[in-house]
C-alpha positions, 0 to 999 in steps of 0.5 A: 127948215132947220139947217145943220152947219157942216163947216166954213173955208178954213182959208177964209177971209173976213166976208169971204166964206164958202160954206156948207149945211145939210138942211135935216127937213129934207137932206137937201145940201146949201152951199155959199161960194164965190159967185161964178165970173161970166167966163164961168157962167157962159162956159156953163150955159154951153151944156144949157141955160141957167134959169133965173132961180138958180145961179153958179157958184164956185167952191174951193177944192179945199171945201173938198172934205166939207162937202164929202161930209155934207154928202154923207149926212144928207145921205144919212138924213135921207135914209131917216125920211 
């Protein structure tokens, strides 16, 4: 796995970095985030469980344009497979 690094949150704090990467393998797109409050995750499961391998996370509408630039280079990535 060889992840590229799109970009942090700009607004962040120390220990507090939402993040994105494209990982160039595959395109598969890795996000860091906060971790969802069980008012989230319950609203969430309403559509279906979450399974044990997988978690909800929340991202700031500010990472907006890192995660547009995620989508287009794991688009681009793609396209190379």
């Amino acid at each position: 796995m060889a992840l590229r690094f799109i970009a942090k949150d700009p607004n962040s704090q120390t220990g507090q970095s939402p993040s994105a990467w494209v990982d160039d393998d595959n395109a598969d797109m890795v996000f860091q985030g906060w971790k969802a409050d069980k008012t989230t995750q319950d609203e969430c499961q309403q559509t279906g469980p979450i399974p044990d391998h997988e978690a909800v996370i929340r991202i700031p509408a500010r990472m907006v344009p890192a995660i547009r630039k995620a989508c287009d280079v794991a688009e681009q990535r793609a396209r190379l497979r």
